[in-house]
SESE-584118 format. One record per residue (C-alpha): chain; residue number from 1; x, z, y. Coordinates in Angstrom, 3 decimals. Layout:
<recs>
 chain   n     east       up    north
     A NUM        X        Z        Y
...
</recs>
This chain:
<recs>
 chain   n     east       up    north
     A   1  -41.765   61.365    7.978
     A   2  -39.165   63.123   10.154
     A   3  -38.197   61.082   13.127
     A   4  -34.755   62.680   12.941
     A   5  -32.203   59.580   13.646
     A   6  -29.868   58.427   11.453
     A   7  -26.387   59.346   11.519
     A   8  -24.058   56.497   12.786
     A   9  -21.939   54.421    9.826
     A  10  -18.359   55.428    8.738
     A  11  -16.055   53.298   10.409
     A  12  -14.315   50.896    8.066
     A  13  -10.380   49.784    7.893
     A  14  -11.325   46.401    9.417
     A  15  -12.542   48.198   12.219
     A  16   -9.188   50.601   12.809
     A  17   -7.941   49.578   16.354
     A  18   -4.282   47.685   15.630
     A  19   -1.224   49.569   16.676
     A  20   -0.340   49.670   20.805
     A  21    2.716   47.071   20.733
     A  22    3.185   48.056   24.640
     A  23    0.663   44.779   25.719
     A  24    3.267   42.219   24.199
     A  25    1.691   40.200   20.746
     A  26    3.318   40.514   17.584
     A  27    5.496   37.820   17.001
     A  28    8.384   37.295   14.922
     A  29    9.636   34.619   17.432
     A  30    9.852   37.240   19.881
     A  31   13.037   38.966   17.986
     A  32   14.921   35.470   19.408
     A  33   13.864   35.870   22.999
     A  34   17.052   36.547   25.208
     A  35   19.618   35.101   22.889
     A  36   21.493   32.694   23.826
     A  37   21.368   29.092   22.319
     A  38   23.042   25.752   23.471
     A  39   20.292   23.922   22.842
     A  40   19.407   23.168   26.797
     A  41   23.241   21.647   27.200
     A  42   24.099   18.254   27.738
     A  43   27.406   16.912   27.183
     A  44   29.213   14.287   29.552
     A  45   29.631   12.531   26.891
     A  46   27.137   11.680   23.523
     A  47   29.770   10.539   21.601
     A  48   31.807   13.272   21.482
     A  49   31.239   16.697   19.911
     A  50   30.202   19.601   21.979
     A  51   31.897   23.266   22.145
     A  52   30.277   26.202   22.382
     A  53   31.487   29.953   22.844
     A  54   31.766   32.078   19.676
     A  55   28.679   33.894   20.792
     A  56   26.383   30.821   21.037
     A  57   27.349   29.017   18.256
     A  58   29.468   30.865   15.735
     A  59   29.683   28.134   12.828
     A  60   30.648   24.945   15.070
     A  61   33.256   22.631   13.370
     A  62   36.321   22.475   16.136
     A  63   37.610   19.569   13.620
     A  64   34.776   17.455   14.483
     A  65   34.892   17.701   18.065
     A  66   38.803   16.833   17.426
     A  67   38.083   13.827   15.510
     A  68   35.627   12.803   17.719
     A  69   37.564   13.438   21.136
     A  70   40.621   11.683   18.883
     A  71   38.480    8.592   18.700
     A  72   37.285    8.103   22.051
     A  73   40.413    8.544   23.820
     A  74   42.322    6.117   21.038
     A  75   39.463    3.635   22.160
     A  76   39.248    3.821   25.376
     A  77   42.457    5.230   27.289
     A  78   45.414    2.743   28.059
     A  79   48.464    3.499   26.140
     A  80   46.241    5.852   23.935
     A  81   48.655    6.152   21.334
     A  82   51.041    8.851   23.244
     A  83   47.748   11.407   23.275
     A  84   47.056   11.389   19.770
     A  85   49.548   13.841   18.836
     A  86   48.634   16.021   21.111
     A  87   44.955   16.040   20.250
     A  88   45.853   16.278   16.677
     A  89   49.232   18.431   16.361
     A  90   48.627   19.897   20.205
     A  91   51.999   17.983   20.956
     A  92   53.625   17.525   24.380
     A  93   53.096   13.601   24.716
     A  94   55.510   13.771   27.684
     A  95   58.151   15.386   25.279
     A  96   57.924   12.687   22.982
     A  97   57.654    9.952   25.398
     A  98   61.186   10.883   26.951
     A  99   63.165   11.553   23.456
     A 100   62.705    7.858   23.069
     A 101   64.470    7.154   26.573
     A 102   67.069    4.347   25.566
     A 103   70.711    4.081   25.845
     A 104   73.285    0.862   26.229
     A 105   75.294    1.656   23.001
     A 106   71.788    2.554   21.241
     A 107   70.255   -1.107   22.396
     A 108   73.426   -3.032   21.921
     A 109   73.539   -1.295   17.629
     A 110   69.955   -2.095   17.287
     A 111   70.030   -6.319   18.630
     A 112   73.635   -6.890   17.355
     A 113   75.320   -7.184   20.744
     A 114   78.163   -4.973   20.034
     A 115   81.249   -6.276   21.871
     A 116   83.612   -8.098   20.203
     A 117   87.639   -6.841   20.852
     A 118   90.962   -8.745   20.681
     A 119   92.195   -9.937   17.374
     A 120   94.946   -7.769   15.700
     A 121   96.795  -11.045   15.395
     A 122   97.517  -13.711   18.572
     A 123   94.763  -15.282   20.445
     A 124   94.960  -18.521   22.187
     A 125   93.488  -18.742   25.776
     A 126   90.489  -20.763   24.588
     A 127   89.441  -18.456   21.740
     A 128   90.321  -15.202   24.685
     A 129   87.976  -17.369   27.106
     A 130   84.755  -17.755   24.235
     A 131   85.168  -14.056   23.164
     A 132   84.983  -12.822   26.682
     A 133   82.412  -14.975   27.471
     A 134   79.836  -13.667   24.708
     A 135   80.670  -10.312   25.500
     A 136   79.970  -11.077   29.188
     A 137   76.762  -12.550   27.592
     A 138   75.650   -9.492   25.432
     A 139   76.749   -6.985   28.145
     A 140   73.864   -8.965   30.308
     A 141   71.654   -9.121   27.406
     A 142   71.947   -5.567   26.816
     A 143   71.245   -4.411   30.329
     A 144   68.065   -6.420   30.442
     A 145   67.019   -5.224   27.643
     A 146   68.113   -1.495   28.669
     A 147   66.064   -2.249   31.883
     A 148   62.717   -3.437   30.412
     A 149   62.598   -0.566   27.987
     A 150   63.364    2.129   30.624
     A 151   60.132    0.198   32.519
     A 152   58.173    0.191   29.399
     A 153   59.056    4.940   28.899
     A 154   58.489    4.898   32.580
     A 155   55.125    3.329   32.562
     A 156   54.243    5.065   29.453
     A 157   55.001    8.526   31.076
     A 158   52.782    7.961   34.050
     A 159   50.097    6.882   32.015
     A 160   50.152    9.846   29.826
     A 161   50.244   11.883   32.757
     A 162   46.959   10.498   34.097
     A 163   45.275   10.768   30.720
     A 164   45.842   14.562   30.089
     A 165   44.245   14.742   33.677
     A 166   41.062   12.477   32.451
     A 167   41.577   14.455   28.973
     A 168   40.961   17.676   30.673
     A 169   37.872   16.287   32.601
     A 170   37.020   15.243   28.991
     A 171   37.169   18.285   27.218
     A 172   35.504   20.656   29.730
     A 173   32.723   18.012   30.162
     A 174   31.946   19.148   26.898
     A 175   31.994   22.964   26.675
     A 176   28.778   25.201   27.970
     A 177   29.089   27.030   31.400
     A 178   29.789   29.872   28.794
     A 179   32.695   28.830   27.247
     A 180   33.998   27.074   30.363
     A 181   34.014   31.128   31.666
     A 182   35.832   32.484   28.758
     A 183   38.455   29.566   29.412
     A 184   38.526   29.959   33.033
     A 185   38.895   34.122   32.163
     A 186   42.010   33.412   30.896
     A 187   45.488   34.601   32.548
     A 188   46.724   31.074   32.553
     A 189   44.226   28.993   33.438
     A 190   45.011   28.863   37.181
     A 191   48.670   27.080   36.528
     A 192   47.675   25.235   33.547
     A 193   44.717   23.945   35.500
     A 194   46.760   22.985   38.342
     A 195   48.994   20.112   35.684
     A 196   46.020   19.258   34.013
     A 197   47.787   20.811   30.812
     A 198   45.084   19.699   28.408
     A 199   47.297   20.742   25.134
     A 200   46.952   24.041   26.265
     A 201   43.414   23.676   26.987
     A 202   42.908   22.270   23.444
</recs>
């Protein structure tokens, strides 16, 4: 018998060193890595929808965080019901607020204290004296009234002007540093910032 060796065995596919992937492991996971996801950001506030940049979330509902914002502010805010046009219809509250500034002849129409003038026919002094009276009465009447209601726009304006200044705290509590960039990137942001103008913001 020859003592010639044997020749070595074929190497099989099994055995085929894998591809060089450059040391990293093959994994489909790894196509994800770098992108950018909002799933490490916290809100201010958990009832309210977040908002994302287009590039981190391209299929967020806006109307959602709307309804949601709507809600909290209608719930918690004090005269509430001056914002919700502007969250809704991106209104001017403070427009509103001052078309509905009253007047005298306006007040004295709508509580039937129109002044009452001089027969066409004669008048005795005692019927002169009662009619002058009441409209001495409803001339008071009507400037209290006039009064309370200029109080009631006045207080309404300054309360809508501190809630778009919470409302803007509100909304950029809940956008990512990303989209708070884009919004700070824009031209106006520096004077719309300065009034708190949180229907532009919206």
């Amino acid at each position: 018998m020859s003592n010639t060796p044997a020749p070595a065995p074929a190497s099989t596919p099994s055995q085929t060193p894998a591809a060089s992937t450059g040391g990293r492991p093959s994994n489909p996971r790894h196509n994800y890595r770098g992108r950018r996801t909002t799933s490490s950001f916290t809100p201010k506030l958990s009832k309210i929808e977040s908002l994302a940049s287009s590039s981190e979330n391209k299929s967020q509902d806006f109307s959602k965080f709307q309804k949601s914002l709507h809600h909290h502010v209608l719930t918690t805010f004090k005269n509430s019901k001056d914002l919700s046009k502007a969250i809704l219809e991106f209104a001017d509250p403070l427009v509103a607020i001052r078309q509905h500034i009253p007047s005298l002849t306006a007040i004295r129409t709508r509580h039937n204290l129109v002044l009452q003038g001089p027969p066409t026919g004669t008048e005795t002094d005692t019927d002169k004296f009662i009619r002058e009276s009441e409209n001495n009465d409803r001339t008071d009447t009507a400037k209290i009234v006039f009064s309370n209601e200029v109080k009631l726009i006045a207080e309404r304006e300054r309360d809508a002007t501190q809630n778009l200044t919470i409302l803007w705290a509100t909304i950029m509590g809940q956008c990512t540093p990303a989209l708070q960039e884009e919004v700070q990137g824009e031209p106006d942001y520096g004077a719309k910032s300065t009034t708190f103008d949180s229907v532009w913001l919206l």
